[in-house]
N, CA, C and O atoms as CSV, one atom per row, in Angstrom:
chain,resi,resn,atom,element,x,y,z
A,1,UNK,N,N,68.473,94.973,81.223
A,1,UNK,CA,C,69.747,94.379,80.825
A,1,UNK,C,C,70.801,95.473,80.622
A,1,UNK,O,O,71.949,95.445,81.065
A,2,UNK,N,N,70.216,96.482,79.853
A,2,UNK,CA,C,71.196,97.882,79.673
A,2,UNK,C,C,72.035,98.375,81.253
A,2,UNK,O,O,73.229,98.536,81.502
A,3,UNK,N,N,71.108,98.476,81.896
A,3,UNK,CA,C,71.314,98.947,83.857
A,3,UNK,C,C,72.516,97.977,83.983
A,3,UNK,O,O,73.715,98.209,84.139
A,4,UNK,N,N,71.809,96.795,83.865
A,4,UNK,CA,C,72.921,95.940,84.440
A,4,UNK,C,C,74.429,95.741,84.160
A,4,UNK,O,O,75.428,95.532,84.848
A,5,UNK,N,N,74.160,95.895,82.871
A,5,UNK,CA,C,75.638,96.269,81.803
A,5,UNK,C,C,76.651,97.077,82.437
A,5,UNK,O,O,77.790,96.873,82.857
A,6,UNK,N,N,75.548,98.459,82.340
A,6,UNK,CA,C,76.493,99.909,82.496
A,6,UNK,C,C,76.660,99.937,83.995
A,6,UNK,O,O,77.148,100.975,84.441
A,7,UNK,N,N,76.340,98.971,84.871
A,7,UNK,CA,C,76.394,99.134,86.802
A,7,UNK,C,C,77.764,97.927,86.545
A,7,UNK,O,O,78.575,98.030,87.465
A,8,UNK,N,N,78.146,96.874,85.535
A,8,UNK,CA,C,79.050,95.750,85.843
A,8,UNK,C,C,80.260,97.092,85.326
A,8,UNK,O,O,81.089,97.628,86.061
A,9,UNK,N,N,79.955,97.439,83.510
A,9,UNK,CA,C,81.136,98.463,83.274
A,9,UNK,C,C,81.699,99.376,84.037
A,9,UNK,O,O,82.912,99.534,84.172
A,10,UNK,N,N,80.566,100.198,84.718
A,10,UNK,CA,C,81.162,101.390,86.534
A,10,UNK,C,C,81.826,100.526,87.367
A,10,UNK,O,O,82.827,101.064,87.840
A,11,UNK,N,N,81.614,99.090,87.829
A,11,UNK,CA,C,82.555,99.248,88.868
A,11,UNK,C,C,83.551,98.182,88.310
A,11,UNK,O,O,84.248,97.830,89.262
A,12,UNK,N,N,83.823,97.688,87.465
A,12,UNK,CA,C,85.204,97.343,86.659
A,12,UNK,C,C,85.940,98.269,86.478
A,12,UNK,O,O,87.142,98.045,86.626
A,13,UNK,N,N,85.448,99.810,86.046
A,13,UNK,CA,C,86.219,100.770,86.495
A,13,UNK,C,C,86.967,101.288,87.250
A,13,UNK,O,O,87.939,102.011,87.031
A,14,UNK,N,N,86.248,100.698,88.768
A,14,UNK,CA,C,86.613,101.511,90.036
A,14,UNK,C,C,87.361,100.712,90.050
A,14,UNK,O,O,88.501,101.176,90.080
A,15,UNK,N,N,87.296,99.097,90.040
A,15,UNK,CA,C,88.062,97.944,90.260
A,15,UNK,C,C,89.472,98.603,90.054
A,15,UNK,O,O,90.163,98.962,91.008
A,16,UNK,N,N,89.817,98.725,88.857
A,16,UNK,CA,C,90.621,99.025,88.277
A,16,UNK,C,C,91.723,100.188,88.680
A,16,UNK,O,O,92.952,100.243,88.723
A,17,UNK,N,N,90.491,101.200,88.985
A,17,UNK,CA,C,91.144,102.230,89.277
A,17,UNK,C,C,91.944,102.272,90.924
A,17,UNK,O,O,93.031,102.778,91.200
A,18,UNK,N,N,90.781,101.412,92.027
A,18,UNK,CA,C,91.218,100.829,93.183
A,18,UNK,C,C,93.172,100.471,92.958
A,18,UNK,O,O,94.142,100.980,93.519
A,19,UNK,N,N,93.073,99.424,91.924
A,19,UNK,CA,C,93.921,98.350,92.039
A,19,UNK,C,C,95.343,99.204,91.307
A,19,UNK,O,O,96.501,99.226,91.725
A,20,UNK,N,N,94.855,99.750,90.296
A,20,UNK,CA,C,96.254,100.875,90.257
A,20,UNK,C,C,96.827,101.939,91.183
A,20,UNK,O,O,98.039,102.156,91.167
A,21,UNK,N,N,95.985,102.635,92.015
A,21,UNK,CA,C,95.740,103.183,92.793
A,21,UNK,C,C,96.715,102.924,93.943
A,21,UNK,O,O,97.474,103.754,94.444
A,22,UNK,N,N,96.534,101.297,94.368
A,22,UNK,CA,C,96.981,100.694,95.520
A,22,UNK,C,C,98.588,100.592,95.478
A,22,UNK,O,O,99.341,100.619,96.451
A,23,UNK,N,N,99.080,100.415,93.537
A,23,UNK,CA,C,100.239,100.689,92.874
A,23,UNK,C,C,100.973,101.545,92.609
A,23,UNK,O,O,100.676,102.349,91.725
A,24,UNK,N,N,102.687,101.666,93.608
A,24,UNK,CA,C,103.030,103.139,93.830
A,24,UNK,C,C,103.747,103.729,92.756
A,24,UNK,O,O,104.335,104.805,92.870
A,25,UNK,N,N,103.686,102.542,90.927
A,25,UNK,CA,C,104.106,102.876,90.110
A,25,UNK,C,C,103.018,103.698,89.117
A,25,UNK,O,O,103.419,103.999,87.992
A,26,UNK,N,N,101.701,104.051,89.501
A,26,UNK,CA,C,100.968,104.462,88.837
A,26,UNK,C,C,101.110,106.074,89.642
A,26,UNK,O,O,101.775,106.243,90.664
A,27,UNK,N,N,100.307,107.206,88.903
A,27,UNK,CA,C,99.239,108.620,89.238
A,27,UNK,C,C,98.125,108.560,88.666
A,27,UNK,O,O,97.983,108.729,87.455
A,28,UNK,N,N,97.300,108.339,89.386
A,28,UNK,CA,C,95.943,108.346,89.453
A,28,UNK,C,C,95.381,109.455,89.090
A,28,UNK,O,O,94.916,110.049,90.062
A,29,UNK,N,N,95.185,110.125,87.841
A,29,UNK,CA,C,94.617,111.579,87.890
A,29,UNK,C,C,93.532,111.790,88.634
A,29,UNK,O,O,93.605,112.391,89.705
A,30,UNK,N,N,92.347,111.294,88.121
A,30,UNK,CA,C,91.063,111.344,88.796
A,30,UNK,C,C,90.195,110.183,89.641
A,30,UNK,O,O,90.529,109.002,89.549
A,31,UNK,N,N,89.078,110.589,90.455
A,31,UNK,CA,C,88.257,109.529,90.274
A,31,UNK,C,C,87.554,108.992,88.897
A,31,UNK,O,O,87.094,109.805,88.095
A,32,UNK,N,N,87.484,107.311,88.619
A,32,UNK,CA,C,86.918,107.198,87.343
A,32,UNK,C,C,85.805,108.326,86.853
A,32,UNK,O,O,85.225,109.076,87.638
A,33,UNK,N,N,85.637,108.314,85.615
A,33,UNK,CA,C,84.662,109.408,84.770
A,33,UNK,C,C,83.804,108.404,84.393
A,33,UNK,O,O,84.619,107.546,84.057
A,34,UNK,N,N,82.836,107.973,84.237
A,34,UNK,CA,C,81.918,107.255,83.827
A,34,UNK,C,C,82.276,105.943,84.336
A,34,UNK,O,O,82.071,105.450,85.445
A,35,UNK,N,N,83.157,105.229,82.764
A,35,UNK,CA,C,83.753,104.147,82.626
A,35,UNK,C,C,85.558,104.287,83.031
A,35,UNK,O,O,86.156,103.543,83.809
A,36,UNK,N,N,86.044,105.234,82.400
A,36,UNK,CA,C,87.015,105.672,82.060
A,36,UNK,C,C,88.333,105.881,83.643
A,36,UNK,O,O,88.303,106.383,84.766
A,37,UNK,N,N,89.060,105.336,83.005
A,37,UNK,CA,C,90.487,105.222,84.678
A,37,UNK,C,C,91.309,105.795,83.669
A,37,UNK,O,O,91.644,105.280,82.602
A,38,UNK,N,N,91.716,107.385,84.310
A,38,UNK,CA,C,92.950,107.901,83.656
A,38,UNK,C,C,94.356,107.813,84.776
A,38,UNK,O,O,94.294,107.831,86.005
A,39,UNK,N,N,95.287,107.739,84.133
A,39,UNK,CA,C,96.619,107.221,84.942
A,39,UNK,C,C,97.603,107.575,84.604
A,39,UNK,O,O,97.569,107.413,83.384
A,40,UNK,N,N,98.484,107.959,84.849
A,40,UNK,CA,C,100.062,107.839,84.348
A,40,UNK,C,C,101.443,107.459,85.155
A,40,UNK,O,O,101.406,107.573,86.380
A,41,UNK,N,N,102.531,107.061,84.597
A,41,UNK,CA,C,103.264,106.527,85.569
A,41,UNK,C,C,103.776,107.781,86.371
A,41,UNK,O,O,103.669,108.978,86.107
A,42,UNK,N,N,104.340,107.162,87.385
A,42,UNK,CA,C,104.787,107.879,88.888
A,42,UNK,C,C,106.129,108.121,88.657
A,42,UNK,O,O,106.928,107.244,88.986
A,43,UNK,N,N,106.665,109.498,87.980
A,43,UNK,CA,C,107.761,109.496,87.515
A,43,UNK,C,C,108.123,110.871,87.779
A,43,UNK,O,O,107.107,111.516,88.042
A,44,UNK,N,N,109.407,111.726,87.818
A,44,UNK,CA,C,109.537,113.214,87.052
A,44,UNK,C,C,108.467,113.532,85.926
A,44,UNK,O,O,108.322,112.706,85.025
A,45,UNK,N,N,107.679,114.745,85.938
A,45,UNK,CA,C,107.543,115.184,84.635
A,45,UNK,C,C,108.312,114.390,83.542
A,45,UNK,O,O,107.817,113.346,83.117
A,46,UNK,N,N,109.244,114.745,83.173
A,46,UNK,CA,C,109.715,114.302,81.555
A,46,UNK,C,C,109.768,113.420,81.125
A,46,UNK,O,O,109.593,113.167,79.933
A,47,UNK,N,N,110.208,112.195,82.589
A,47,UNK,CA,C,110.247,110.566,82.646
A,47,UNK,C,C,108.795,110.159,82.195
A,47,UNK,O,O,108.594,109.266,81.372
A,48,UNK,N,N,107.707,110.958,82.858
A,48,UNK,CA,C,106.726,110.464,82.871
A,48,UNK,C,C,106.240,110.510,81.103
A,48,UNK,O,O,106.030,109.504,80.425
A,49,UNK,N,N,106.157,111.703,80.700
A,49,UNK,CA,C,105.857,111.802,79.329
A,49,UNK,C,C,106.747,111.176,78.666
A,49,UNK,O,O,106.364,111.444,77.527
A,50,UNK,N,N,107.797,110.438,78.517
A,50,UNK,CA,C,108.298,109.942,77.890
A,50,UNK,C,C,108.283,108.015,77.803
A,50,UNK,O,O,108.465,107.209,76.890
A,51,UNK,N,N,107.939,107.893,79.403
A,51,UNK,CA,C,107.594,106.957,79.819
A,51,UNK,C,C,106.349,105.882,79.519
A,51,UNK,O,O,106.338,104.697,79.188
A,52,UNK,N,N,104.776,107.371,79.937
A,52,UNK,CA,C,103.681,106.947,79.074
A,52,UNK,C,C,103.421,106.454,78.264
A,52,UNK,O,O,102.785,105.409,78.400
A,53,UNK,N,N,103.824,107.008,76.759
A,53,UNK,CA,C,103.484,106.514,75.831
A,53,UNK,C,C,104.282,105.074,75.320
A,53,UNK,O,O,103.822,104.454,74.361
A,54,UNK,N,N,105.389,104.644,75.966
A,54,UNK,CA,C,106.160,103.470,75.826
A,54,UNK,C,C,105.549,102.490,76.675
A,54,UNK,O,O,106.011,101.368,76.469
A,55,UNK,N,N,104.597,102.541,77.630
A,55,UNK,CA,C,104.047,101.878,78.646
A,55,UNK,C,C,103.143,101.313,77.723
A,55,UNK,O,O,103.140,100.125,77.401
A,56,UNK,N,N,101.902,102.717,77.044
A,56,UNK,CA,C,100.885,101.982,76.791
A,56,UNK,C,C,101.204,101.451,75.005
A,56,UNK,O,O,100.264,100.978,74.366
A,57,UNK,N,N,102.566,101.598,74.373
A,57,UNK,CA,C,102.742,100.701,73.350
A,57,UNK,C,C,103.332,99.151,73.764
A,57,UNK,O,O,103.495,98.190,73.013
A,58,UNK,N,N,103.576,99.249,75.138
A,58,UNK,CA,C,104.094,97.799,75.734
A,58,UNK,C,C,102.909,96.986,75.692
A,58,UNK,O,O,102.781,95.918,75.092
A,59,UNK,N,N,101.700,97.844,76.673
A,59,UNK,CA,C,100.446,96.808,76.779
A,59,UNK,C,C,99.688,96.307,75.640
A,59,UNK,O,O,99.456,95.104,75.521
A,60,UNK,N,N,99.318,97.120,74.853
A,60,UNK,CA,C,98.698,96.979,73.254
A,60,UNK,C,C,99.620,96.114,72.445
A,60,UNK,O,O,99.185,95.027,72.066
A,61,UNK,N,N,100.516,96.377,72.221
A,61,UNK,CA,C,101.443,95.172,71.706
A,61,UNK,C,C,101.275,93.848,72.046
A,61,UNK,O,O,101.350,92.858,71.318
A,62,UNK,N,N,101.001,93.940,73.420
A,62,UNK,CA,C,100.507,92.075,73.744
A,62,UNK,C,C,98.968,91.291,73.453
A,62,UNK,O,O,98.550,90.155,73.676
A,63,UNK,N,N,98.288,92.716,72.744
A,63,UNK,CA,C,97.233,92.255,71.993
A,63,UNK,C,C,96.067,91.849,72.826
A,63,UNK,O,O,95.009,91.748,72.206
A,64,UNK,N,N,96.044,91.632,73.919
A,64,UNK,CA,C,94.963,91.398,75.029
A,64,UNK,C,C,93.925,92.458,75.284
A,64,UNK,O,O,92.708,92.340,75.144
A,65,UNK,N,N,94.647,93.580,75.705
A,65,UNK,CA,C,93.705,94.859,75.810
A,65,UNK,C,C,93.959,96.077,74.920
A,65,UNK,O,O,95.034,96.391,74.409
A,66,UNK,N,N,93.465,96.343,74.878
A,66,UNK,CA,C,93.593,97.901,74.097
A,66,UNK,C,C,93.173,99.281,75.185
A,66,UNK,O,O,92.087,99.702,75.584
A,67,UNK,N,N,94.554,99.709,75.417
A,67,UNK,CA,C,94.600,101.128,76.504
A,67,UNK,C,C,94.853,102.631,75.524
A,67,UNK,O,O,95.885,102.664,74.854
A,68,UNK,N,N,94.069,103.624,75.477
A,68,UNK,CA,C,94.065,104.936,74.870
A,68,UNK,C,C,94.974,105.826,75.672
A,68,UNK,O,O,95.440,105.492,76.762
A,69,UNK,N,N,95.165,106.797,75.169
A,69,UNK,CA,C,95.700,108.098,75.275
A,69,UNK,C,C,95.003,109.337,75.375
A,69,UNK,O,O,93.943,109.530,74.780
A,70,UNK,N,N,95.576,110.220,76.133
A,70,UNK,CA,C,95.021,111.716,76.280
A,70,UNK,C,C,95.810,113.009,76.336
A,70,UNK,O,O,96.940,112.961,75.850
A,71,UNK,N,N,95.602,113.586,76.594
A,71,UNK,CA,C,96.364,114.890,77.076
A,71,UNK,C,C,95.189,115.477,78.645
A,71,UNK,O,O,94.029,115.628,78.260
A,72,UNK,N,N,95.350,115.727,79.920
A,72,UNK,CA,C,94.759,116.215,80.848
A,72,UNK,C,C,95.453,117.188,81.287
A,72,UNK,O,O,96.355,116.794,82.026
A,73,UNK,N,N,95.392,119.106,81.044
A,73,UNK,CA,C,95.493,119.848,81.632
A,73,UNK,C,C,97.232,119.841,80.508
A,73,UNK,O,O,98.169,120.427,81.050
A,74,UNK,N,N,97.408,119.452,79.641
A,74,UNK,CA,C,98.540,119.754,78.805
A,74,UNK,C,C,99.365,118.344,78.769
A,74,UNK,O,O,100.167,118.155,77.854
A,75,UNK,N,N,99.129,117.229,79.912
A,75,UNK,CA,C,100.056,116.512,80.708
A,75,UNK,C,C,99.388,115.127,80.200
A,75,UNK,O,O,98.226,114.775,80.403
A,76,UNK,N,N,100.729,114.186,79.251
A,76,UNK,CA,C,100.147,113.237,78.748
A,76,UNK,C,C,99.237,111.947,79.795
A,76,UNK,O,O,99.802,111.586,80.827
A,77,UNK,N,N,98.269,111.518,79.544
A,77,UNK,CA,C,97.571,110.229,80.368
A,77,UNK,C,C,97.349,109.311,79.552
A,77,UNK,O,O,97.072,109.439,78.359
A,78,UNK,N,N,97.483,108.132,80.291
A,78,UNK,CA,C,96.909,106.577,79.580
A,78,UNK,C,C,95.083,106.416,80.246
A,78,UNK,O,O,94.626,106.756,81.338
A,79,UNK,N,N,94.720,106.064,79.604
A,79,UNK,CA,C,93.181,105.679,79.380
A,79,UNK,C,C,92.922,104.377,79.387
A,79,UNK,O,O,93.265,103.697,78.420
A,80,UNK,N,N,92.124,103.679,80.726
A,80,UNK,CA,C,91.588,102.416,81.180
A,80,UNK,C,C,90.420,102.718,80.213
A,80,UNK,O,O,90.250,103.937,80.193
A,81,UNK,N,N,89.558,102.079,79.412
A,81,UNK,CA,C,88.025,102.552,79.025
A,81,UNK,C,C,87.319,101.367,78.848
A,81,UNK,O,O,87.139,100.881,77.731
A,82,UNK,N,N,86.668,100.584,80.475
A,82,UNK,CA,C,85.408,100.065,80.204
A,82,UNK,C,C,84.447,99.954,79.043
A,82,UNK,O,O,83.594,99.323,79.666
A,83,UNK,N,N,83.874,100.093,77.713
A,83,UNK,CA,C,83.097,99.767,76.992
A,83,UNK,C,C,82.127,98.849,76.480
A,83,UNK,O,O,80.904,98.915,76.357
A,84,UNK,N,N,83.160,97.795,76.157
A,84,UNK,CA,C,82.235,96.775,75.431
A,84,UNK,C,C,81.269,95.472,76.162
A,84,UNK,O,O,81.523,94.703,77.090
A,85,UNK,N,N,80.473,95.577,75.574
A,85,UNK,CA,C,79.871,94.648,76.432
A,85,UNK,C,C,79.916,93.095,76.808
A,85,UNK,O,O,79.079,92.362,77.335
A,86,UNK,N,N,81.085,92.895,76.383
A,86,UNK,CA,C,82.052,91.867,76.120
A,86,UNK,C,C,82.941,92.031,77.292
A,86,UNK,O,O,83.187,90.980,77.883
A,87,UNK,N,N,83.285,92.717,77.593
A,87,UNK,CA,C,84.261,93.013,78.577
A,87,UNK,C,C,84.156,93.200,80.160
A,87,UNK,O,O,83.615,94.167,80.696
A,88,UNK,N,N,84.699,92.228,80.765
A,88,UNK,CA,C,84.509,91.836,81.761
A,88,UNK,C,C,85.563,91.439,82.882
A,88,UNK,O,O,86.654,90.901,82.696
A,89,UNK,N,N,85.025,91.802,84.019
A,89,UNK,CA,C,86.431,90.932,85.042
A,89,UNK,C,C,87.841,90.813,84.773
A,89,UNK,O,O,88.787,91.540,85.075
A,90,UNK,N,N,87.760,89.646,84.085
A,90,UNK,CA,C,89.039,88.789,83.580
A,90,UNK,C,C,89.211,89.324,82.357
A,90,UNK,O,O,89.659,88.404,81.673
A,91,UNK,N,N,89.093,90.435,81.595
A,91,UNK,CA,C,89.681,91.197,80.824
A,91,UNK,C,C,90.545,92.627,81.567
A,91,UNK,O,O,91.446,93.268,81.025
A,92,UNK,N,N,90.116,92.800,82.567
A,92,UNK,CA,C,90.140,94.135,82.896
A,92,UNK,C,C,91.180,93.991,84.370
A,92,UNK,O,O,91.626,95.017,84.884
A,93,UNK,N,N,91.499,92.566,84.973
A,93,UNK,CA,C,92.165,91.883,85.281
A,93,UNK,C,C,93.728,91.468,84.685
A,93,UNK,O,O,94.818,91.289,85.227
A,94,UNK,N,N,93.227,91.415,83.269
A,94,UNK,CA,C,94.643,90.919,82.235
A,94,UNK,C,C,95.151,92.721,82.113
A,94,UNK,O,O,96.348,92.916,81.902
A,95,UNK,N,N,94.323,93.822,82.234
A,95,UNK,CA,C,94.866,94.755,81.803
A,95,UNK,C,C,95.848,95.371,83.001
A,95,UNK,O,O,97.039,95.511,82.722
A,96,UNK,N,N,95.474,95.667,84.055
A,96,UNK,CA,C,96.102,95.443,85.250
A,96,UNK,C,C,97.263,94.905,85.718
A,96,UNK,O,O,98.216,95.396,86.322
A,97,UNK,N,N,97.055,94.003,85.398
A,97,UNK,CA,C,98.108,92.698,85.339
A,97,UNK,C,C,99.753,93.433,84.296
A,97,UNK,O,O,100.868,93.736,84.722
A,98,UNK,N,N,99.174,93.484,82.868
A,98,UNK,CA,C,99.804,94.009,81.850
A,98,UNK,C,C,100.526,95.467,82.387
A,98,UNK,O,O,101.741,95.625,82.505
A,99,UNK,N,N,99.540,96.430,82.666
A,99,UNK,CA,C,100.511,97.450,83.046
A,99,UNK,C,C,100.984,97.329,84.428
A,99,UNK,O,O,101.410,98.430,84.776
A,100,UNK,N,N,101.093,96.443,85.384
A,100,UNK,CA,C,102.048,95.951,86.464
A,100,UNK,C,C,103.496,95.825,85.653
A,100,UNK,O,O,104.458,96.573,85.486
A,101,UNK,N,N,103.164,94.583,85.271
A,101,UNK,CA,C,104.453,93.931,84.682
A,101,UNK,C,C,105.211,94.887,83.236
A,101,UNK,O,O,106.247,94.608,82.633
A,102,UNK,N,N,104.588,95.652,83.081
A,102,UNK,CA,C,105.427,96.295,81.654
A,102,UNK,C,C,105.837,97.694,82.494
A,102,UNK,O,O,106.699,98.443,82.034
A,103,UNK,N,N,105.229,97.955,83.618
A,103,UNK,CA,C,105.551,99.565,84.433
A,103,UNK,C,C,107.014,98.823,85.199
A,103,UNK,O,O,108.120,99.361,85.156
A,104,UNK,N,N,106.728,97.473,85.896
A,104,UNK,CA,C,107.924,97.233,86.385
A,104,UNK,C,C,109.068,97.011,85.814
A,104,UNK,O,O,110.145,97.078,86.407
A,105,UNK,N,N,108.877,96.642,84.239
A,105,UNK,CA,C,109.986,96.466,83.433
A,105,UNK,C,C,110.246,97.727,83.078
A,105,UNK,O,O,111.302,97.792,82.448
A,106,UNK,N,N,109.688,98.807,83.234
A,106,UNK,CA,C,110.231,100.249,82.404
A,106,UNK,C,C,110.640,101.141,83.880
A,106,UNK,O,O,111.662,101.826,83.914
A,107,UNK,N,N,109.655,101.024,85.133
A,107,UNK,CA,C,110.336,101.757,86.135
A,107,UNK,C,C,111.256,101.096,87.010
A,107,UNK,O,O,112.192,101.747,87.475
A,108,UNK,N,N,111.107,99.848,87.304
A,108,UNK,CA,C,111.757,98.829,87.996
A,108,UNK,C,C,110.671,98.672,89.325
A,108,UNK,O,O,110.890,97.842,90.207
């Protein structure tokens, strides 16, 4: 049951990371890390750091998902993080969704 868990959480990841990816308002830092899709918007430097962190207080504010923060290589990132075992598809779907529509309201 554990296998099965942590093989649905990996590729909800990729899902994810695919589907932002495909989005020319995202930067994709890496391939996923485990669970984990790091991202930031597709901006100037300064736009971007300033941008980030207003993005991921847009998505969390709507109370659906909960998206983290980082620093990678000095340079702020938002954090997709697969975890719970609760979490599935159509959660990770709504998150997607969320930073579409709140990146298009902040980048156009």
């Amino acid at each position: 049951a554990f296998r099965e868990q942590l093989g649905e959480k990996l590729d909800l990841a990729r899902q994810a990371h695919r589907e932002l990816a495909a989005d020319g308002r995202f930067a994709l830092l890496d391939p996923p890390q485990l669970s984990i899709v790091a991202f930031r918007p597709r901006a100037p430097e300064e736009d971007a750091e300033r941008l980030g962190p207003e993005l991921l207080r847009r998505v969390n504010a709507r109370r659906r998902v909960f998206l983290s923060s980082t620093r990678i290589r000095g340079r702020y990132a938002l954090r997709l993080c697969v975890l719970s075992f609760r979490t599935h598809e159509d959660r990770v779907r709504d998150a997607v969704l969320a930073l579409r529509e709140e990146a298009g309201a902040l980048l156009g």
